[in-house]
C-alpha positions as CSV (number, residue, x, y, z in Angstrom):
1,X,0.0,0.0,0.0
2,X,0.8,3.3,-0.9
3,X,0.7,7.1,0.4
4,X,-3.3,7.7,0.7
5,X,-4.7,11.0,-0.5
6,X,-8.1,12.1,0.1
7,X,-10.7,14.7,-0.8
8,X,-13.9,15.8,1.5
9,X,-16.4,18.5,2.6
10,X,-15.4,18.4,6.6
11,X,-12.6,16.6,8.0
12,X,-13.0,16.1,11.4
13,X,-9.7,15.0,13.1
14,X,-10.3,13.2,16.9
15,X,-13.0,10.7,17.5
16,X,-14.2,12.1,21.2
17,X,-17.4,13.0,22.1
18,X,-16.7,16.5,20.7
19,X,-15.6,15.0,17.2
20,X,-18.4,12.5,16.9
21,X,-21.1,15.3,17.3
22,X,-19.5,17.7,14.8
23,X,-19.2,14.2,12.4
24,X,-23.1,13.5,13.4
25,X,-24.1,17.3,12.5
26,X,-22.3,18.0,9.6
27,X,-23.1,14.1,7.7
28,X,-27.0,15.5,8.7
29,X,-27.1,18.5,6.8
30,X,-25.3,16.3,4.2
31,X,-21.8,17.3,3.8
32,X,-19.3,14.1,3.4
33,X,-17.1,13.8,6.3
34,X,-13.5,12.3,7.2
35,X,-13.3,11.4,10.7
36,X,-10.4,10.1,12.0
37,X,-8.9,8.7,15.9
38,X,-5.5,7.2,17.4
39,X,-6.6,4.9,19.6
40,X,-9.0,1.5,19.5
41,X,-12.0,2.8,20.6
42,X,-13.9,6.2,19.7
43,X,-15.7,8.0,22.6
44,X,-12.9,9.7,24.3
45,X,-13.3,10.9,27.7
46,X,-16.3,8.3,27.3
47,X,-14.8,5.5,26.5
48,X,-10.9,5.7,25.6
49,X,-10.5,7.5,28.7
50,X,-12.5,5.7,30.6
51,X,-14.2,8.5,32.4
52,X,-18.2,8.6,33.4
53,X,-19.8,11.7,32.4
54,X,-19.5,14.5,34.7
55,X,-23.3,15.9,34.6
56,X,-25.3,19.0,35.9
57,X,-27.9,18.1,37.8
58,X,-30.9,18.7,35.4
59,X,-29.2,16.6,32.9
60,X,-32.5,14.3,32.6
61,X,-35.2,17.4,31.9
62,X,-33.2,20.0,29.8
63,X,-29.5,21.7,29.2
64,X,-28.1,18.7,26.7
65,X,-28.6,18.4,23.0
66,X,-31.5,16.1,21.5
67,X,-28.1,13.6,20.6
68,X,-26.2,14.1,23.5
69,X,-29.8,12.8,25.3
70,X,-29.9,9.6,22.5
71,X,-26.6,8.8,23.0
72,X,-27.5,8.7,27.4
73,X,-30.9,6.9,26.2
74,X,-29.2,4.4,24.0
75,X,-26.8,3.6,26.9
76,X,-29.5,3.0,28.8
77,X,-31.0,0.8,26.2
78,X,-28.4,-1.8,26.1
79,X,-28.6,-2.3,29.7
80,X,-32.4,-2.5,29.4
81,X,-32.0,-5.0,26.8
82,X,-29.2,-6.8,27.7
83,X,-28.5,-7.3,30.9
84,X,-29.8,-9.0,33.6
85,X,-31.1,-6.4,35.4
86,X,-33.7,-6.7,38.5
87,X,-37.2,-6.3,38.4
88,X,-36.4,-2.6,40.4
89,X,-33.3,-1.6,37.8
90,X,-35.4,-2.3,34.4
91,X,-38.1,-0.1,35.8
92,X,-36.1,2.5,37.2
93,X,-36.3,5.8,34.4
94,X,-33.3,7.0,35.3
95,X,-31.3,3.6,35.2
96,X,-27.8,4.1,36.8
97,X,-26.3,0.9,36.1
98,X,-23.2,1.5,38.3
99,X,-25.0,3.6,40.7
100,X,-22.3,5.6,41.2
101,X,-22.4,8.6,43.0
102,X,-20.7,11.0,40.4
103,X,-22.6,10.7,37.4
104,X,-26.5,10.1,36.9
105,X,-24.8,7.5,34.1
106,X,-21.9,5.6,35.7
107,X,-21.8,2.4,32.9
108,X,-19.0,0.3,31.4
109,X,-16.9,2.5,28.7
110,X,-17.4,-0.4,25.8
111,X,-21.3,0.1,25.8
112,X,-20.7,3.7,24.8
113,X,-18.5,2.5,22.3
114,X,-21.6,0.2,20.7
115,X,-23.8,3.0,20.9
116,X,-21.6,5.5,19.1
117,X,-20.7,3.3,16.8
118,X,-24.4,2.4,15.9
119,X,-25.1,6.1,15.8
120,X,-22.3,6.9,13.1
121,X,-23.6,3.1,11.4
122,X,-25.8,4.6,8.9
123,X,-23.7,7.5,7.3
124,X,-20.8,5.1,7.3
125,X,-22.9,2.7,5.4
126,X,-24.3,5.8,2.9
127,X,-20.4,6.7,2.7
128,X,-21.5,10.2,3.8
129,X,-18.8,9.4,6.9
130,X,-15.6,7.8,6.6
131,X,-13.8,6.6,9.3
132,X,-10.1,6.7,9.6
133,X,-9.1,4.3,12.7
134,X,-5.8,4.3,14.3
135,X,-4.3,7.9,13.3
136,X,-2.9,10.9,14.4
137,X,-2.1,14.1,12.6
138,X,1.9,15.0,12.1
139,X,1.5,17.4,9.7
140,X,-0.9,19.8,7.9
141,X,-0.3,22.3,5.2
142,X,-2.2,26.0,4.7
143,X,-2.6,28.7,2.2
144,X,-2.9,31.8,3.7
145,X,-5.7,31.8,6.5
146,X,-6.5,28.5,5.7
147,X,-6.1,25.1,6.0
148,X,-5.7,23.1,3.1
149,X,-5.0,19.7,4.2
150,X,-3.9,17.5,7.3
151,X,-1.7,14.1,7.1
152,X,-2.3,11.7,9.3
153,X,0.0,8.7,10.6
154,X,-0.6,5.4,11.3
155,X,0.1,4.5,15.1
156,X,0.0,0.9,13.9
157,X,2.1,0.8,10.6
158,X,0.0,1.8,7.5
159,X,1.1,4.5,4.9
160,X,0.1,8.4,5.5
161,X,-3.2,9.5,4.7
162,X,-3.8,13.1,3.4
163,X,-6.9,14.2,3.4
164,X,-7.6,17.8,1.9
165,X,-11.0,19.4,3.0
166,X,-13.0,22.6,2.8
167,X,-13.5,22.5,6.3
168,X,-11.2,21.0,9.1
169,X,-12.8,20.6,12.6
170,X,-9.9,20.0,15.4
171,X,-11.5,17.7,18.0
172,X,-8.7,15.9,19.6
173,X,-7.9,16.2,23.3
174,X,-5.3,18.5,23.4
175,X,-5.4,21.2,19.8
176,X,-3.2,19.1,17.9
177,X,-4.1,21.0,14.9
178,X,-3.2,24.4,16.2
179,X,0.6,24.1,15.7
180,X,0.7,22.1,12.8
181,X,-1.4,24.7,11.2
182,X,-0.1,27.4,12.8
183,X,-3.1,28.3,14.1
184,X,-2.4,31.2,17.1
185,X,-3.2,29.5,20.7
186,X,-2.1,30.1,24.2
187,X,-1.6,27.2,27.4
188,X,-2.1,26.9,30.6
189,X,-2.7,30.1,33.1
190,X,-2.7,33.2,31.3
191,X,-2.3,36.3,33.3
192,X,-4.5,38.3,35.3
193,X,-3.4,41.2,33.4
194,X,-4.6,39.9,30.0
195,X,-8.0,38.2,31.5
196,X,-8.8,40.1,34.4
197,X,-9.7,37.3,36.1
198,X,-9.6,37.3,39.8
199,X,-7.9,34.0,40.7
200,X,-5.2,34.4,37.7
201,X,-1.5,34.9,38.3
202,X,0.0,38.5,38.0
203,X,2.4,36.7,35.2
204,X,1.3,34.1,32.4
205,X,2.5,30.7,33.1
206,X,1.9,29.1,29.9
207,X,3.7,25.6,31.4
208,X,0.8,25.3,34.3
209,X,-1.5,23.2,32.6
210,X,-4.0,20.8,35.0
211,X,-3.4,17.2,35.9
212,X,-4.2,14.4,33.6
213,X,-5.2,10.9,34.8
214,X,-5.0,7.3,33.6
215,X,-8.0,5.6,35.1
216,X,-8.7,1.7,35.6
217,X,-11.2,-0.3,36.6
218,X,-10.9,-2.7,39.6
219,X,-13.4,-5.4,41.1
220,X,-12.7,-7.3,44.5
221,X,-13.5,-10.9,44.5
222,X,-12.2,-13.7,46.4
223,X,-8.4,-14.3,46.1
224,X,-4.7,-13.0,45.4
225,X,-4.4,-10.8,42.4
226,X,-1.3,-8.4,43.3
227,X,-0.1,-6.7,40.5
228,X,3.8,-7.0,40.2
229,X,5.6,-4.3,41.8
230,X,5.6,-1.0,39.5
231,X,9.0,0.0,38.4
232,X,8.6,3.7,40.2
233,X,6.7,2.5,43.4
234,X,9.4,3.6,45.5
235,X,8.8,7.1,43.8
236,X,5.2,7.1,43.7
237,X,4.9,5.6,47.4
238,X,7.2,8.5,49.1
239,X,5.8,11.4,46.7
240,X,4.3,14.3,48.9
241,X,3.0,17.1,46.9
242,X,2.1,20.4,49.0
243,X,-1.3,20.2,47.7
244,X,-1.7,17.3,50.5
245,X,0.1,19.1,53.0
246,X,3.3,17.0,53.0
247,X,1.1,13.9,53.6
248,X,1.4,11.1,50.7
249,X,-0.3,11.0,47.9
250,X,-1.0,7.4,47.9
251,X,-3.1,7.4,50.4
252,X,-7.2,7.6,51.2
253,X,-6.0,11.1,52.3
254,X,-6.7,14.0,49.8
255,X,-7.5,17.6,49.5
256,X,-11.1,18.6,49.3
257,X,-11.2,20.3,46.4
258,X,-14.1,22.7,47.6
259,X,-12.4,23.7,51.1
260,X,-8.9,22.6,50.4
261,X,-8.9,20.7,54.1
262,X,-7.2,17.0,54.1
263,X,-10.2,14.7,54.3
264,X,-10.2,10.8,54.5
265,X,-11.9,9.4,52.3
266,X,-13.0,5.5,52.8
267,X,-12.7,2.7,50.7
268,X,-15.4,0.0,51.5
269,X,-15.5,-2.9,48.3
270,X,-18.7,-4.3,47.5
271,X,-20.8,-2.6,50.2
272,X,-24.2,-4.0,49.4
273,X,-25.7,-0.9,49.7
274,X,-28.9,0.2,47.5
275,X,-28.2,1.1,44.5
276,X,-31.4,2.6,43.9
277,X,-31.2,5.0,47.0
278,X,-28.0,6.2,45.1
279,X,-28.7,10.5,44.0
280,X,-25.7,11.4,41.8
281,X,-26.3,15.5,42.3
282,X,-23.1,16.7,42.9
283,X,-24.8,20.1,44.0
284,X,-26.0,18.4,47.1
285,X,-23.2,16.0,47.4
286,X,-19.9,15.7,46.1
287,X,-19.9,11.7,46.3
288,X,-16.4,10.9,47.2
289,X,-16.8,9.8,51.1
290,X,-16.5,6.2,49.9
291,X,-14.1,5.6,47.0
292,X,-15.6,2.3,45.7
293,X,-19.2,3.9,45.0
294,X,-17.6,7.5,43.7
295,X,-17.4,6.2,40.0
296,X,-18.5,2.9,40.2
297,X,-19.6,1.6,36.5
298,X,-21.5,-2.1,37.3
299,X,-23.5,-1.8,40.5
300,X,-23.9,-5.9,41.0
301,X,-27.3,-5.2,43.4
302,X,-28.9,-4.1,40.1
303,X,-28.2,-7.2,38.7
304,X,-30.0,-10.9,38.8
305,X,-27.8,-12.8,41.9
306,X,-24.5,-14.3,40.9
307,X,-24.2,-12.8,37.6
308,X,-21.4,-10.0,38.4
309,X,-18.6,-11.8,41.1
310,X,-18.7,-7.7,42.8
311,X,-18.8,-4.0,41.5
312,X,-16.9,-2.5,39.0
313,X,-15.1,0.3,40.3
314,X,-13.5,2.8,38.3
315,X,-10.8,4.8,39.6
316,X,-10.3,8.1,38.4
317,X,-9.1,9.5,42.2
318,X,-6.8,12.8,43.4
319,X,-4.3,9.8,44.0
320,X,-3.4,9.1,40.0
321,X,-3.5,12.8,39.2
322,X,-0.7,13.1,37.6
323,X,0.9,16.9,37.7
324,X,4.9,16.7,37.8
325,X,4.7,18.0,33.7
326,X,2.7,18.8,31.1
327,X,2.4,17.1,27.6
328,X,2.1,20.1,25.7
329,X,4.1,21.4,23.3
330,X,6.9,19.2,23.8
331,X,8.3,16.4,21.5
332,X,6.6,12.9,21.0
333,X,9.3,10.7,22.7
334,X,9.0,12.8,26.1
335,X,5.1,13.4,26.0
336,X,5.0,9.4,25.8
337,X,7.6,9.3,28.8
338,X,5.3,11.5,30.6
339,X,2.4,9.4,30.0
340,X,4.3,6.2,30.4
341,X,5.3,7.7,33.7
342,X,1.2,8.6,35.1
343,X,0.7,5.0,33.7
344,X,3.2,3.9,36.6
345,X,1.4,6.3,39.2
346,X,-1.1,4.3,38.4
347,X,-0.2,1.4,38.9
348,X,1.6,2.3,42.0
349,X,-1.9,3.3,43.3
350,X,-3.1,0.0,43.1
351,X,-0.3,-1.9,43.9
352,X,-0.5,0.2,47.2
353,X,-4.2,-0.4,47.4
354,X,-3.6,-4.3,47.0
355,X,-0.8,-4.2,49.1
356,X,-0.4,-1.8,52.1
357,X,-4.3,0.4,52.4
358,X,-5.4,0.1,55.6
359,X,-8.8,-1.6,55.6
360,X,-11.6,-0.4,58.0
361,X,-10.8,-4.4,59.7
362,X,-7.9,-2.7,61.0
363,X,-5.5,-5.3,58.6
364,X,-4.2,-3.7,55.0
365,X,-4.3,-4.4,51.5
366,X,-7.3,-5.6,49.5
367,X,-5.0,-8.5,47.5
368,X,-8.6,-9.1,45.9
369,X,-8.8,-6.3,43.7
370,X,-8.5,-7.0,40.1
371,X,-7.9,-5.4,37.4
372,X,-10.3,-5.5,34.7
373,X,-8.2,-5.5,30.9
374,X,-11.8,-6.8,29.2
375,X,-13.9,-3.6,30.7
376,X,-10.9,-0.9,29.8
377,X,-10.2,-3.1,25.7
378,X,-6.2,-3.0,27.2
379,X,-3.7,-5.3,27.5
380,X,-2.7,-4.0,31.2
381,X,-5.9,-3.3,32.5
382,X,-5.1,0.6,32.3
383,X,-7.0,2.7,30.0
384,X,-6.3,2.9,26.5
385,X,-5.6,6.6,27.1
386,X,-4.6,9.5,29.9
387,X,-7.6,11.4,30.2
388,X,-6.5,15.2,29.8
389,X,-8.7,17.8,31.4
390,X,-6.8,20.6,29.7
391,X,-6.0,21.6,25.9
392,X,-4.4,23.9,23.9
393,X,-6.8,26.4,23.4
394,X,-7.3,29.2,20.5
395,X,-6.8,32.6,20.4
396,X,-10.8,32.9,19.6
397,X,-13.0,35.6,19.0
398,X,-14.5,35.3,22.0
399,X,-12.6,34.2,25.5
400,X,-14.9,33.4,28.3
401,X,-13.2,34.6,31.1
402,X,-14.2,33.6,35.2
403,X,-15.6,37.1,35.5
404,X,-18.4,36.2,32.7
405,X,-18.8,32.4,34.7
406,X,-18.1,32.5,38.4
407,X,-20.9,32.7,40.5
408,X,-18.6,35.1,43.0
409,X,-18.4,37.8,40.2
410,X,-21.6,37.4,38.9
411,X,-24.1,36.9,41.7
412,X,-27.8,36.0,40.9
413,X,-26.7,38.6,37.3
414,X,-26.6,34.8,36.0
415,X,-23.9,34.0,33.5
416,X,-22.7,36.2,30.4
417,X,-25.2,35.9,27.5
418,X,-24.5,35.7,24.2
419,X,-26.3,36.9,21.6
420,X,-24.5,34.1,19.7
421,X,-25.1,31.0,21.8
422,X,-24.8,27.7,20.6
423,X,-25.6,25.9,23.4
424,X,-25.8,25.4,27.0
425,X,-23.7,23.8,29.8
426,X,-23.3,23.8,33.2
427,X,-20.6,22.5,35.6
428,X,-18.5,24.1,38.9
429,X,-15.1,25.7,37.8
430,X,-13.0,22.5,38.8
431,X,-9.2,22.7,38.6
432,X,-7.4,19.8,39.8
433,X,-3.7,20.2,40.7
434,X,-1.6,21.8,37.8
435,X,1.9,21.2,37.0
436,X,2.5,24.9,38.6
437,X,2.2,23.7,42.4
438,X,-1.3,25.0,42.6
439,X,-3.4,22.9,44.2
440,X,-7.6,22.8,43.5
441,X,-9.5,25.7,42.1
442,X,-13.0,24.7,42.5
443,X,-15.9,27.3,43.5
444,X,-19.2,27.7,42.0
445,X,-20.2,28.9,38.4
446,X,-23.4,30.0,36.9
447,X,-25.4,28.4,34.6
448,X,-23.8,29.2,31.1
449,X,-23.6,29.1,27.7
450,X,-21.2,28.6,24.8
451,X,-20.9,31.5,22.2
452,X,-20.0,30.5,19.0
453,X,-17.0,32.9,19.0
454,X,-15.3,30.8,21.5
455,X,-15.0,27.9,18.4
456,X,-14.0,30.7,15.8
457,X,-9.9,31.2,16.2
458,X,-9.2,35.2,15.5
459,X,-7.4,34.8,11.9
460,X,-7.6,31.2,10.4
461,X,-11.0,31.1,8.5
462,X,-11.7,27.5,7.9
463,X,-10.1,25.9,11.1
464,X,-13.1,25.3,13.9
465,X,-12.6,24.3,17.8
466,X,-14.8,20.7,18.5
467,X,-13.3,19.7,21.9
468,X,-11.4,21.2,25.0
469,X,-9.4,23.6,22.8
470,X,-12.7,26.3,22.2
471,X,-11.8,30.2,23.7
472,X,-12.0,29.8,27.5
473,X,-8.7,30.4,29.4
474,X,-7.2,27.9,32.2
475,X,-9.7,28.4,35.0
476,X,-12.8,28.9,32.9
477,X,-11.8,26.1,31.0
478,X,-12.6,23.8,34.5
479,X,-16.4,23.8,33.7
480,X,-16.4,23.7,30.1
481,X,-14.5,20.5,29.6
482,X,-16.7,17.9,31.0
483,X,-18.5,15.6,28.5
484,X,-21.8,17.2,27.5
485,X,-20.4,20.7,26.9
486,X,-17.9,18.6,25.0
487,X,-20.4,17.2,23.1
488,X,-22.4,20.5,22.1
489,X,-19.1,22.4,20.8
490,X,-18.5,19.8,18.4
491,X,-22.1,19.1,17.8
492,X,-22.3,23.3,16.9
493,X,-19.1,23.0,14.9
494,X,-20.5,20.2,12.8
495,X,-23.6,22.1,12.0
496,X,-21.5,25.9,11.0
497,X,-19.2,23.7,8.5
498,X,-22.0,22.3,7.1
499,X,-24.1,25.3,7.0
500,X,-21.1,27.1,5.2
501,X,-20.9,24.5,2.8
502,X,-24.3,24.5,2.0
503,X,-24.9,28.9,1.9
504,X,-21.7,29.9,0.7
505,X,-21.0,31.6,4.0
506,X,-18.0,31.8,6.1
507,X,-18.0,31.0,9.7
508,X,-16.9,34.4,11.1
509,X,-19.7,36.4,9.3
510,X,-22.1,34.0,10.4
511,X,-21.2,34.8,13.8
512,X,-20.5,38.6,12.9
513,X,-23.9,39.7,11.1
514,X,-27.1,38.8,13.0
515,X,-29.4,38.2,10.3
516,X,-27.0,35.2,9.2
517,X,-26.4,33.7,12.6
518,X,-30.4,33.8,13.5
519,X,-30.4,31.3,10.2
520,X,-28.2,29.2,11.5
521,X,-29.3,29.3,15.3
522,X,-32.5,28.2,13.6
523,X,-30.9,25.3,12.2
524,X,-29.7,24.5,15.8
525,X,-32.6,24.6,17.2
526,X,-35.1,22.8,14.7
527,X,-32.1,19.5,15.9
528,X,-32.6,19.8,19.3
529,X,-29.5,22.4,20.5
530,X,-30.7,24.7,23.3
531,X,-29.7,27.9,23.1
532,X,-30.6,29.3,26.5
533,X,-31.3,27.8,30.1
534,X,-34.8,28.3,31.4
535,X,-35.7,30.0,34.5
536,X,-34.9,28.7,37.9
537,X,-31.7,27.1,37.6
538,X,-28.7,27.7,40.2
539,X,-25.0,27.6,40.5
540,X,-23.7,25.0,43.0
């Protein structure tokens, strides 16, 4: 095989939840798409990542697009028609299969990964999407203010692709696309000076980016199932941030992210609690007293007797947040040492857990806890890849700053609106440690929403923002990154390339002249994108 080179109406490059949406959108309106992702499953921070989706709390009446809510109804679906659920879970409307306390939806990561493929099924079939698997970008090439095409390498051994596009939608985890294309962009905390945001730094610290994570899943079932020792353990076991007060990380002791005091969390396997008394609101509680049930994925009490050994627990804890370096903007060999080396926290976290927690019995270790390879689609039972909360992010037409979010600034004024919404979302401003020594920014926000300059970058014309890399800054960029806002960014970007494709338009004076954005906020609207929150919502 030979050097692929291919032609298309919307290339959409990243596979998350951000670049399936804008796929979805744009293949409705009927533009042919390209969509492309490194790693063996699509669903990113879904699936890939491993991570349940972090919710607002009226996530099952309103604030999520009609396909964000068919992708959460399909989920439920499988379970409904699959499993073996009680008499109690098949009846329950608001099925939690792992009952887990974060997430309304705590499931297993590969029954997204059936639903979102079944959802892209039929354009795939009609040829209208085409789906590179196993690929990242390396290179791209521009004319001008725009981009003319992106190559994409095989992470498994095939020839280059090329694919040349009249619209390139950058949905990957981290703004891959902005340096290849030269697209402007700025990372981690930019300066108080610049944003006038009250919690920013009086100098730019573009190498302070957030924590990323490598999650797992575990079960505990009779028997010895220790892990051999991690190559850094001895590392990993001694490590004592100051964001835990000199106490160790691997621990059940971690900062509260709201108050910033040490708590001690517990860690109780297979409970038998009721699953059904489980209410994952995080604005009346935070859900982490009891590690096993924070993000727990199967719940086996929903379940006919025998047919899960014990819970599924996935672990996506302060203890494997990993924040020695960033990732960004630094060359492959050491961004994959980096990794590698959160991969070994993580393993170090359950090696410790199997070997040396203290157990409420007053022994230690939980030698019973097992790592799951089947439920993450990975050879060592870690998932297939670090979840990162923070992105590159473009120099955009519009920067939502904390002061048009934060519930401190703001007051019951309610978020900033835009008169060029394109959606809704709604989550705390939640930093995790960064790789600056700060430890937790979390405080309320407002109920927001997403203007479509924050997907436009100032100068390139044709490039749009589908993920994590949209116009917020560092701290605002802690309640936009969580799954459904995810979801709508691409889901709007999907829809403008289209819309541009099919009027003649271009994306900047559709945002610019308000007789040509109320056509295409129509067209959001008539698919099921809310625009606006109703009345009688709260910050929490």
């Amino acid at each position: 095989m030979t050097h692929q080179d291919l032609q298309t109406d919307v290339l959409v490059v990243g596979a998350g939840l951000g670049g399936i949406a804008a796929a979805l959108a744009a293949a409705d309106r009927g533009a042919r798409v390209v969509l492309t992702e490194e790693h063996p499953w699509i669903g990113g921070q879904l699936t890939s990542q491993a991570v349940p989706p972090d919710e607002h709390p009226w996530v099952e009446q309103f604030g999520v697009t009609a396909r964000y809510r068919a992708l959460r109804d399909g989920i439920r679906d499988v379970y409904r028609r699959r499993y073996p659920l009680t008499a109690a879970a098949r009846a329950w409307p608001e099925l939690n299969p792992g009952a887990g306390w974060v997430s309304k939806l705590c499931h297993e990561p590969r029954v997204a990964v059936g639903v979102l493929e079944e959802m892209l099924a039929p354009y795939r079939s009609a040829g209208r999407i085409q789906l590179l698997e196993r690929v990242r970008p390396t290179a791209a090439t521009t004319d001008g203010d725009r981009v003319t095409s992106v190559t994409l390498t095989s992470v498994v051994g095939r020839p280059d692709t090329t694919v040349s596009a009249a619209y390139t939608i950058d949905a990957t985890e981290t703004g891959e696309l902005l340096p290849l294309t030269g697209t402007e962009y700025v990372t981690g905390f930019e300066s108080a000076l610049l944003t006038g945001e009250p919690s920013a730094p009086d100098e730019a610290q573009p190498d302070n980016v957030q924590a990323l994570s490598v999650c797992f899943a575990v079960e505990h079932v009779d028997g010895e199932y220790t892990i051999d020792r991690p190559d850094r353990y001895d590392f990993w076991r001694s490590y004592a941030p100051a964001a835990w007060g000199g106490e160790r990380m691997l621990s059940w002791t971690a900062p509260n992210p709201r108050t910033l005091a040490l708590d001690e969390r517990s860690f109780t396997p297979n409970p038998g609690d009721d699953p059904l008394a489980v209410d994952a609101d995080q604005s009346k509680n935070a859900g982490d007293g009891n590690l096993w049930l924070f993000r727990r994925i199967a719940a086996r009490e929903l379940h006919a007797p025998g047919f899960y050994a014990g819970d599924l627990c996935l672990v996506n804890w302060p203890s494997i947040d990993y924040f020695l370096d960033h990732v960004l903007d630094v060359p492959r060999e050491v961004e994959e040492a980096r990794i590698a080396d959160a991969r070994q926290l993580s393993l170090s976290m359950l090696y410790w857990m199997q070997t040396e927690a203290p157990r409420a019995d007053g022994g230690t270790g939980f030698p019973g806890l097992r790592l799951r390879p089947d439920v993450m689609g990975s050879a060592d039972g870690l998932a297939q890849a670090a979840y990162h909360r923070e992105s590159r992010r473009i120099r955009a037409v519009t920067t939502v700053t904390e002061n048009d979010v934060s519930y401190a600034v703001r007051g019951d004024r309610g978020a900033t609106r835009y008169e060029d919404s394109v959606g809704v979302g709604m989550y705390r401003i939640d930093l995790h440690p960064s790789t600056g020594g700060d430890t937790y920014i979390d405080v309320p926000s407002t109920p927001f929403e997403i203007p479509l300059g924050a997907l436009l970058p100032q100068r390139t014309t044709n490039l749009l923002a589908g993920n994590k890399n949209i116009g917020t800054t560092h701290i605002t960029n802690g309640c936009y990154r969580l799954h459904p806002v995810e979801w709508n960014v691409g889901e709007a970007a999907g829809h403008l390339a289209a819309h541009c494709l099919a009027t003649g338009r271009t994306p900047h004076a559709v945002q610019a002249k308000p007789d040509l954005l109320a056509d295409y906020q129509a067209e959001l609207v008539a698919a099921g994108v809310e625009l606006r929150w109703p009345d009688g919502v709260y910050p929490y």
